[in-house]
Structure formats: structure tokens, C-alpha cells
C-alpha positions, 0 to 999 in steps of 0.5 A: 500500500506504500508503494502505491500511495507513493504513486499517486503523490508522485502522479497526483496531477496526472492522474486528476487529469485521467479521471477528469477526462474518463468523466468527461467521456462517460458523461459524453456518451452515457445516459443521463439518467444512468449518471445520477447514480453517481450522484448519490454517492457524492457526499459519503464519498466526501465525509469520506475523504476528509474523514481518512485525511484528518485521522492524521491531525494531532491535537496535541500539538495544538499548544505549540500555537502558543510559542509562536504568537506572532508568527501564527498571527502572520501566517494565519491572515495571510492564508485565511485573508490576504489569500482569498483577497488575492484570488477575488479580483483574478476570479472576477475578471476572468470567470464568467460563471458564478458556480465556477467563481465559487469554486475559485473563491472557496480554493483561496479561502480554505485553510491549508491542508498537509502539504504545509507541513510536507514542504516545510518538513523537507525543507528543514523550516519550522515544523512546529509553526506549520503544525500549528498554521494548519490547527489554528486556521483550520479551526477559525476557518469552520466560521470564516468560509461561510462568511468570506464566501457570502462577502465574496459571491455578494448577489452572484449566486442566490446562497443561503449562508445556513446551507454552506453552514451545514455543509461544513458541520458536515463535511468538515466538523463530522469527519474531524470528530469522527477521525479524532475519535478513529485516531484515539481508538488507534493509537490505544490499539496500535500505538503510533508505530502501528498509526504511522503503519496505516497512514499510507492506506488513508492517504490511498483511500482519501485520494480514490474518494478525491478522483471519484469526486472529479469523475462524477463531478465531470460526467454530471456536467458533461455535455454542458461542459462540451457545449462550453469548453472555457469552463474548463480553461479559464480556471484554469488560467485563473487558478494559474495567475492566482498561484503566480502572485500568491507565492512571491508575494507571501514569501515578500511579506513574510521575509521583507516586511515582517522580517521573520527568519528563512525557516519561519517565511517557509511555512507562512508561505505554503501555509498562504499558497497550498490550501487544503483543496479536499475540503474545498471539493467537497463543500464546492460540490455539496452546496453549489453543484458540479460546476464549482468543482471545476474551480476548485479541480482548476486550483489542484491542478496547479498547486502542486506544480508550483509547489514544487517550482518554489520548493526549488527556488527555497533549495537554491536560497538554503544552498546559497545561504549555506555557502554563505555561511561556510564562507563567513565562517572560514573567514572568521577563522582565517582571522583567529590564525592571523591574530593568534600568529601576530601575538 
């Protein structure tokens, strides 16, 4: 199960691209009235996904938010704030249809999902202020969504702010305490060894339930979509200059305005730029329909592309500064030996 799991983190944008095309294609040449069986199963595949992904969040880590007040303020505003401010005017000028400016907008605004603490793990930054980013946002962002998607679709689209409430109650609140209480019940079983053991078939069986959720939402639209293939591109290009801004900039305010160190700008940067998008799906899909899943489908196929370019661009800098200080050092140490050798 690792070695697939493995795969598909490897193929991941591949492989939402496959299933988005065979839904597209079944969609195409399949009986609508076939189709609304996928339907069914939209939701439960959702509580579903989230449910597997958020077994793995650790609750007591909760109380490293304290040791970094600042830090957690900063990183907070600007993926839960400045993010879906930056995402509103690219969405308003390129996206036509309200569902898919939906989609968009609840892409900006989600929290930050794993990758936050992936990138920042790799890159050597502050692990315990990205654990924390990911808690403290996730918490504040169950009242936020509603409200910053109802200042945002403004009259484009007829929302009722209770449905969207509902919608995260139950699939996000439900999943979250549902996987708190499958985490405990682990780990007095298994003990964490036998957690970390069981961690590659969640993150499995959360992806299938995130390529069902694109399958469906596809097939579901499909001939729409064919009789109007911009739903498809423009948020795309969309999503694309979205990610574009987003990461410079978050690195900018973080490292020059803010002053916060290399290790600290890592995760206010992932934090701001990688959204947890599972969440997005399944409350795009369960409170305004297929369509707005095509925005969020739009984001993922972008995030993790330009995730990985700044991963790059974050080694480059490390090396740099790395170099740097070999250099500094051996000068240091150059100018003991002369001094010691004038005495």
C-alpha cells in the first residue's frame, strides 16, 4: 500500500487529469439518467475523504500555537485573508460563471491542508509553526468560509449562508470528530508505530474518494461542459495567475516586511499558497453543484506544480545561504590564525 500511495503523490496531477477526462467521456456518451447514480454517492464519498485525511491531525500539538504568537498571527491572515483577497479580483475578471467563481473563491479561502507541513518538513523550516498554521486556521476557518464566501459571491449566486453552514458541520466538523475519535481508538490499539503503519492506506483511500469526486463531478456536467469548453480553461488560467502572485508575494511579506527568519517565511508561505483543496471539493460540490468543482479541480491542478517550482527556488536560497555561511565562517577563522600568529 506504500508503494502505491507513493504513486499517486508522485502522479497526483496526472492522474486528476485521467479521471477528469474518463468523466468527461462517460458523461459524453452515457445516459443521463444512468449518471445520477453517481450522484448519490457524492457526499459519503466526501465525509469520506476528509474523514481518512484528518485521522492524521494531532491535537496535541495544538499548544505549540502558543510559542509562536506572532508568527501564527502572520501566517494565519495571510492564508485565511490576504489569500482569498488575492484570488477575488483574478476570479472576477476572468470567470464568467458564478458556480465556477465559487469554486475559485472557496480554493483561496480554505485553510491549508498537509502539504504545509510536507514542504516545510523537507525543507528543514519550522515544523512546529506549520503544525500549528494548519490547527489554528483550520479551526477559525469552520466560521470564516461561510462568511468570506457570502462577502465574496455578494448577489452572484442566490446562497443561503445556513446551507454552506451545514455543509461544513458536515463535511468538515463530522469527519474531524469522527477521525479524532478513529485516531484515539488507534493509537490505544496500535500505538503510533502501528498509526504511522496505516497512514499510507488513508492517504490511498482519501485520494480514490478525491478522483471519484472529479469523475462524477465531470460526467454530471458533461455535455454542458462540451457545449462550453472555457469552463474548463479559464480556471484554469485563473487558478494559474492566482498561484503566480500568491507565492512571491507571501514569501515578500513574510521575509521583507515582517522580517521573520528563512525557516519561519517557509511555512507562512505554503501555509498562504497550498490550501487544503479536499475540503474545498467537497463543500464546492455539496452546496453549489458540479460546476464549482471545476474551480476548485482548476486550483489542484496547479498547486502542486508550483509547489514544487518554489520548493526549488527555497533549495537554491538554503544552498546559497549555506555557502554563505561556510564562507563567513572560514573567514572568521582565517582571522583567529592571523591574530593568534601576530601575538
Amino acid at each position: 500500500m506504500e508503494r502505491l500511495d507513493k504513486f499517486v503523490k508522485k502522479n497526483m496531477i496526472l492522474l486528476v487529469l485521467l479521471f477528469l477526462v474518463l468523466g468527461l467521456l462517460t458523461g459524453r456518451y452515457v445516459n443521463p439518467g444512468t449518471l445520477k447514480i453517481l450522484k448519490r454517492f457524492i457526499i459519503p464519498s466526501a465525509f469520506l475523504m476528509l474523514w481518512a485525511m484528518m485521522i492524521n491531525m494531532d491535537l496535541s500539538k495544538f499548544v505549540n500555537a502558543l510559542r509562536y504568537p506572532r508568527e501564527l498571527l502572520i501566517g494565519s491572515i495571510m492564508s485565511l485573508v490576504v489569500a482569498p483577497l488575492i484570488m477575488y479580483p483574478i476570479a472576477l475578471i476572468i470567470i464568467k460563471d458564478p458556480n465556477i467563481f465559487a469554486g475559485l473563491m472557496l480554493a483561496g479561502l480554505v485553510p491549508p491542508g498537509g502539504f504545509i507541513t510536507y514542504w516545510s518538513g523537507i525543507l528543514g523550516a519550522s515544523l512546529p509553526l506549520a503544525v500549528a498554521i494548519q490547527l489554528v486556521t483550520f479551526v477559525i476557518a469552520i466560521i470564516w468560509v461561510p462568511y468570506g464566501m457570502k462577502f465574496a459571491i455578494g448577489d452572484k449566486i442566490n446562497m443561503n449562508i445556513f446551507v454552506l453552514i451545514r455543509s461544513i458541520l458536515i463535511l468538515v466538523v463530522g469527519p474531524f470528530l469522527l477521525a479524532v475519535g478513529t485516531r484515539e481508538i488507534l493509537l490505544r490499539k496500535t500505538g503510533k508505530t502501528g498509526l504511522k503503519r496505516i497512514t499510507p492506506s488513508l492517504h490511498f483511500i482519501s485520494s480514490l474518494m478525491a478522483f471519484y469526486l472529479v469523475f462524477a463531478g465531470t460526467s454530471l456536467k458533461a455535455l454542458f461542459i462540451f457545449k462550453h469548453p472555457g469552463l474548463i480553461i479559464l480556471p484554469i488560467i485563473g487558478a494559474f495567475f492566482y498561484y503566480l502572485f500568491m507565492f512571491p508575494l507571501s514569501y515578500f511579506v513574510s521575509k521583507r516586511i515582517f522580517k521573520l527568519s528563512f525557516e519561519e517565511s517557509i511555512p507562512v508561505v505554503y501555509g498562504a499558497s497550498t490550501k487544503n483543496l479536499s475540503i474545498a471539493m467537497g463543500l464546492a460540490i455539496s452546496t453549489f453543484g458540479p460546476l464549482a468543482l471545476m474551480g476548485v479541480v482548476s486550483a489542484l491542478i496547479i498547486q502542486m506544480p508550483m509547489a514544487s517550482i518554489w520548493y526549488k527556488v527555497f533549495e537554491r536560497i538554503s544552498k546559497k545561504r549555506e555557502t554563505l555561511g561556510t564562507a563567513i565562517v572560514e573567514e572568521a577563522e582565517e582571522m583567529e590564525k592571523e591574530t593568534v600568529s601576530k601575538l
